[in-house]
VOVEX-265358 format. One record per residue (C-alpha): y, x, z; residue in one letter. Coordinates in steps of 0.05 Angstrom, whole numbers, padded with zeros to 5 digits, always signed. Layout:
YXZA ...
//
This chain:
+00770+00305+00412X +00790+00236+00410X +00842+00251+00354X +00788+00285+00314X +00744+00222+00325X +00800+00176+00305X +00804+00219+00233X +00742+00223+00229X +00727+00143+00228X +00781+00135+00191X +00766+00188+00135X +00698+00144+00131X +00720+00074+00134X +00674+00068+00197X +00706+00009+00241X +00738-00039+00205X +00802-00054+00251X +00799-00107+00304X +00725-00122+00291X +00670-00112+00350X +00621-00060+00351X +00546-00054+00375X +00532+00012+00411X +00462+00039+00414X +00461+00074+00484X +00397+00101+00520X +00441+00132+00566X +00427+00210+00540X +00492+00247+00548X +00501+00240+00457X +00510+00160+00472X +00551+00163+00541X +00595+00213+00500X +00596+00160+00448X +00608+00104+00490X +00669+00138+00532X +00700+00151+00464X +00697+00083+00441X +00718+00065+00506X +00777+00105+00509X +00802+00091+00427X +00805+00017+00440X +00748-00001+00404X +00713-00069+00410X +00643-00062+00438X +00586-00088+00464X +00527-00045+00486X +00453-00050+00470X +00395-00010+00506X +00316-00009+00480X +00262+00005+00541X +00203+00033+00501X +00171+00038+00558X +00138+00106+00546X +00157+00144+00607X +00126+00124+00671X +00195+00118+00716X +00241+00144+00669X +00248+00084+00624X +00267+00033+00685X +00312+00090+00712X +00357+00088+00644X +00351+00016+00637X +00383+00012+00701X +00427+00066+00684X +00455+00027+00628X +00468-00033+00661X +00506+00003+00703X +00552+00034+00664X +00563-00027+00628X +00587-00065+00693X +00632-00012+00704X +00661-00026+00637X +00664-00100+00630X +00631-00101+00574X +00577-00147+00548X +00503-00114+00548X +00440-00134+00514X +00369-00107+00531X +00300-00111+00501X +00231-00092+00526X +00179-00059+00472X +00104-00042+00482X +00114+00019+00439X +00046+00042+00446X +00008-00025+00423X +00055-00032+00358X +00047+00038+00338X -00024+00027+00348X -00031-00044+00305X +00009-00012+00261X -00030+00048+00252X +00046+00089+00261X +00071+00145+00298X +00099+00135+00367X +00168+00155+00331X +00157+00110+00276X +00141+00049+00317X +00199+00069+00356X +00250+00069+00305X +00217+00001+00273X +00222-00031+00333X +00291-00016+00354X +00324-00017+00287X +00293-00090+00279X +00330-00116+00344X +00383-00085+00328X +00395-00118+00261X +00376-00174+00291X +00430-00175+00343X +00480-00161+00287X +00456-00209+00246X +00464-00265+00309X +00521-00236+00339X +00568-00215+00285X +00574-00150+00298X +00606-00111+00240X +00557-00046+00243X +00513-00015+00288X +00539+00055+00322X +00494+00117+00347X +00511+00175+00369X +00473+00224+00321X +00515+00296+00319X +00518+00355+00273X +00463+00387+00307X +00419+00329+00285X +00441+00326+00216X +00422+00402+00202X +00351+00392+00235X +00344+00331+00197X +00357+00367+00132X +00305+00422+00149X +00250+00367+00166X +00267+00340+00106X +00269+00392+00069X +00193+00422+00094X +00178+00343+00080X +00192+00346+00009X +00237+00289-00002X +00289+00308-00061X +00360+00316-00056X +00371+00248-00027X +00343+00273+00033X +00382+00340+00036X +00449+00307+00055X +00429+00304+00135X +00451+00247+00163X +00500+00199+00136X +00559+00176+00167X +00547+00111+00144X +00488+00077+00114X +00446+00011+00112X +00380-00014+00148X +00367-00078+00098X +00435-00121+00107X +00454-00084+00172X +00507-00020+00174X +00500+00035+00210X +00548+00084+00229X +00553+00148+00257X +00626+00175+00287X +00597+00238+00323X +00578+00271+00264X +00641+00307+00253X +00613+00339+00321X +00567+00393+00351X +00524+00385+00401X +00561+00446+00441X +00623+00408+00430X +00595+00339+00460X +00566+00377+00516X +00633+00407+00528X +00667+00337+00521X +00617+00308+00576X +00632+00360+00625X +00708+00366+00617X +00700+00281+00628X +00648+00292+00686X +00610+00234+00661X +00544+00222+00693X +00481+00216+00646X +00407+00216+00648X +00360+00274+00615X +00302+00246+00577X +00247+00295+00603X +00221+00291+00528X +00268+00333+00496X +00244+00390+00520X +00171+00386+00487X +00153+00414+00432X +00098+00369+00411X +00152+00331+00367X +00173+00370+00300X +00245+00353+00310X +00241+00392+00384X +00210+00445+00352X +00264+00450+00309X +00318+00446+00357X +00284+00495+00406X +00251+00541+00362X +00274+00544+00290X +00350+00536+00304X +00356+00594+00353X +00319+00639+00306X +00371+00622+00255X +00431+00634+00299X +00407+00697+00316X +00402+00718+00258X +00461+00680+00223X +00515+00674+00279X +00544+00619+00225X +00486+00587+00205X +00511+00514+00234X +00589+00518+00194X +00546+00543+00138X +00497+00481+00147X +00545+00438+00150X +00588+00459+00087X +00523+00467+00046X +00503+00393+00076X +00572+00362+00044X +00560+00400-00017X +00490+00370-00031X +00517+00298-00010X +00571+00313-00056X +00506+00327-00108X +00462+00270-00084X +00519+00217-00101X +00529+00251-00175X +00448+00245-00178X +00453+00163-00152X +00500+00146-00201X +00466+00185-00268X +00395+00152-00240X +00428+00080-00229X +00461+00088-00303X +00389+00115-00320X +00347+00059-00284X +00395+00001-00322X +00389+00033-00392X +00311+00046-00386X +00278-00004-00337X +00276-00075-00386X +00242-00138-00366X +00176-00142-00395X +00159-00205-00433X +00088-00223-00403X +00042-00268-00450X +00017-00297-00390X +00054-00362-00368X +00033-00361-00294X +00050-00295-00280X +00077-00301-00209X +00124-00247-00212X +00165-00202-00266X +00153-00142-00293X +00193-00088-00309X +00172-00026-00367X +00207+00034-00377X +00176+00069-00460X +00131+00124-00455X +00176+00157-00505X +00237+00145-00460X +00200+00183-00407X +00177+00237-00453X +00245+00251-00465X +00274+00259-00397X +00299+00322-00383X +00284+00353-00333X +00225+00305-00340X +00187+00313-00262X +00257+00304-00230X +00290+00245-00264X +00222+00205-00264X +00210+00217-00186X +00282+00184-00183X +00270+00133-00227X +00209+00110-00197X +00231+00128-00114X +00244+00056-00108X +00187+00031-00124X +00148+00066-00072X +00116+00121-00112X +00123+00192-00080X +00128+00264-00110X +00052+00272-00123X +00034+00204-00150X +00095+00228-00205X +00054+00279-00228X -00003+00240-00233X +00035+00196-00287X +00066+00247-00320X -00013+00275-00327X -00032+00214-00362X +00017+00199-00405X -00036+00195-00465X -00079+00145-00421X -00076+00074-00436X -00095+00024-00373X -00086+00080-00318X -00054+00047-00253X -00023+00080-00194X -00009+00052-00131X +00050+00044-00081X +00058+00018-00013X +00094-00036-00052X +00076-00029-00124X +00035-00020-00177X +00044+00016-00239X -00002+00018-00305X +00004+00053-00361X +00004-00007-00424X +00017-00005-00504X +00069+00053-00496X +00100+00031-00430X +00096+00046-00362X +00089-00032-00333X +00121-00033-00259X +00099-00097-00215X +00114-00110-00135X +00038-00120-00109X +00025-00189-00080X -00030-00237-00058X -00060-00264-00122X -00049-00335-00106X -00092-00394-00137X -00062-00443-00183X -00045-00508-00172X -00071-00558-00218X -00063-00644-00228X -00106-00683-00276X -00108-00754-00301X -00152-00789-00334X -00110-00849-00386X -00135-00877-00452X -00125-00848-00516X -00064-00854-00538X -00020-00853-00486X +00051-00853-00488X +00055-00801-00429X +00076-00726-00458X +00066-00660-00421X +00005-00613-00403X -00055-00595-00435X -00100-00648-00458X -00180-00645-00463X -00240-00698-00480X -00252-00737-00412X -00321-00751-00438X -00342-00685-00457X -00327-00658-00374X -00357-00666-00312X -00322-00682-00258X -00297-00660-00205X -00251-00601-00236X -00242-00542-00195X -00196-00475-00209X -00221-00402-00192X -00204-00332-00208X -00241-00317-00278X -00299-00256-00269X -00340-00206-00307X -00386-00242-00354X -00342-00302-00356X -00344-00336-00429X -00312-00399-00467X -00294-00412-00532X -00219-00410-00549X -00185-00466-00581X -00182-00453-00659X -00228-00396-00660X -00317-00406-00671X -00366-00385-00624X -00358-00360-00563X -00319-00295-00522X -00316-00262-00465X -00254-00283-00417X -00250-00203-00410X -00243-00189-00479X -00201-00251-00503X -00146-00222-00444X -00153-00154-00473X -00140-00181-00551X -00087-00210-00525X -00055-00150-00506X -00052-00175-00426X -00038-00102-00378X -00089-00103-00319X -00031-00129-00273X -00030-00191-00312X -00100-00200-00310X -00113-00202-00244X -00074-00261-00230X -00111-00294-00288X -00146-00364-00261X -00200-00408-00302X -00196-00486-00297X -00271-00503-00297X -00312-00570-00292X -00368-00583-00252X -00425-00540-00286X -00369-00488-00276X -00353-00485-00355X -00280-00458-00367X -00241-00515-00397X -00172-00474-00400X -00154-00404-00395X -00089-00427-00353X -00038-00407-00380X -00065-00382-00449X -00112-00427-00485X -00153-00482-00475X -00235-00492-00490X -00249-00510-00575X -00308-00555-00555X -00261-00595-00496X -00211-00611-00549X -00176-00673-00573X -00218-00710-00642X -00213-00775-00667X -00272-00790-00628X -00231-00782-00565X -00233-00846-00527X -00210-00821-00462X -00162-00756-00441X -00152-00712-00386X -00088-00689-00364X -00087-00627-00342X -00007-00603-00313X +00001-00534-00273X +00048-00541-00209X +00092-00478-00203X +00094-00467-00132X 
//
């Protein structure tokens, strides 16, 4: 088993040679399996254990447990305390979710202090296969019909996973032969969890019925990771040739915007698939897809992510991360008439009261834009001016006291506030980029 282990790291570039290695290791028999191996191969190490502190008893006991083990070993230990239950709760997550947050997030974070190379766990084959069938019930695509990678990222941290090449029959067998001690999370065996319910009720089923089925889930697993990576590298080639920076009219605009042509998309074949790709991430999910693809025809439709927003704009489908809109920062000056001092936009001192103040503009908002007679609405000036909804909301109005707009920021100033050779005294008005 070891050898195996040894090809199979190797096969997968998992441990870079001579560099130390953080072991996740709750004490289950998967992660005392995983740290004996380690152990035994030569591996540098250090261990780190989460208490969730979810089961009354049993949480302490493993902590313990841990410690233990890692005493025995020599070999350095770090331990963290989580109140699962309140952060799943603030968070409005699942206990699993909060769970996997929490953890993951210490664990980068020890990498990130410690200099560990990668974070190892010990998922197995068995895990893999039920994580394709949740995923596959789920409705995720083919990226998430590949199981469990051997290797993959969690922002800047790597995680790896050497027990993969392994069942969990074969692990079970390994502990025994080894007569290493471990403790049984009384969890596993409920099946108020999907994931148990796969592992004791679905995979039985299919083992009774397909004496092969795990071989055969694991060759068909390769073959549609095999897929997935031909998929990733058409969609990146895709994403670069399609998604263009789009050139906003608005000056303040806080952050860029990306379009992809309607046409483009139009033309995508097979359309559904490709634009679920294309869009993944961004945050938008299967069903919010469709309703893009539905409204194609639609100008000024948005759709919202977790992280972004899309609209449909003048042909294009306008993507935008969704932040805060943040108020402008504005310095004015008062000088004399022909000052030697360049830079901002300028307006009749006399004509404004002070003090000047800058506020999101609103429905029923009017002035009247430099150049042009009488006056418009702010909503339909942005709208002639071709600005998408996403720009429009982060549009601000630099107003005097009587709360008259004196500049558009960003676009155009007020006609009446304007510079004449009656002018005796201007106002300065220069936007700070934060």
């Amino acid at each position: 088993m070891l050898e195996r282990f040894r090809q199979y790291a190797a096969e997968q570039h998992l441990f870079p040679d001579g560099a130390e290695v953080l072991l996740a290791v709750s004490g289950g028999r998967d992660s005392v399996a995983l740290l004996d191996i380690v152990h035994r191969c030569g591996i540098p190490f250090s261990v780190a254990h989460c208490n969730f502190h979810l089961r009354p008893g049993e949480c302490d006991r493993d902590q313990r447990f841990v410690q233990a083990l890692a005493e025995r070993m020599g070999v350095r230990l770090f331990t963290v305390d989580f109140d699962t239950a309140a952060h799943a709760a603030a968070h409005g997550l699942s206990i699993e979710e909060a769970a996997r947050e929490l953890r993951y997030g210490w664990f980068a974070d020890l990498c990130r202090e410690h200099g560990f190379t990668c974070l190892a766990t010990a998922h197995h084959r068995d895990d893999s296969i039920e994580t394709f069938f949740l995923n596959l019930f789920r409705g995720t695509g083919i990226a998430g019909l590949h199981g469990i990678r051997p290797c993959s990222k969690f922002g800047n941290m790597t995680v790896v996973r050497p027990l993969l090449c392994f069942s969990r029959a074969e692990i079970d067998g390994y502990v025994a032969g080894r007569g290493l001690e471990y403790v049984e999370d009384s969890t596993n065996a409920a099946l108020d969890a999907r994931r148990n319910r796969i592992r004791l009720q679905l995979m039985p089923l299919l083992r009774e019925l397909y004496p092969s089925v795990d071989s055969t889930m694991e060759a068909n697993i390769a073959r549609l990771a095999d897929a997935g990576r031909m998929v990733e590298t058409y969609v990146a080639e895709l994403r670069g040739r399609l998604l263009k920076p789009y050139s906003s009219r608005l000056a303040t605009m806080p952050v860029p915007i990306q379009a992809i042509e309607v046409a483009e998309i139009q033309s995508l074949v097979p359309q559904r698939t490709l634009l679920f790709e294309l869009l993944k991430p961004f945050g938008f999910n299967a069903s919010m897809v469709d309703d893009i693809l539905d409204s194609l025809g639609q100008g000024g439709r948005q759709f919202i992510s977790p992280t972004h927003v899309a609209e449909l704009h003048r042909g294009h489908l306008l993507l935008a991360p969704r932040v805060e809109v943040v108020p402008h920062t504005v310095k004015t000056s008062v000088e004399p008439v022909g000052s030697a001092r360049k830079g901002g936009e300028c307006f009749d001192a006399d004509l404004v009261r002070q003090p000047i103040t800058v506020r999101p503009w609103h429905e029923g908002d009017r002035f009247c834009p430099l150049g042009m007679e009488g006056s418009r609405l702010v909503s339909d000036f942005l709208k002639d001016n071709g600005l998408s909804l996403i720009e429009r909301r982060h549009v601000h109005l630099m107003v005097d006291a009587s709360d008259r707009p004196l500049w558009v920021i960003g676009l155009r100033i007020d006609h009446r506030f304007r510079l004449t050779s009656n002018t005796l005294h201007v106002l300065r008005a220069e936007l700070l980029f934060q």
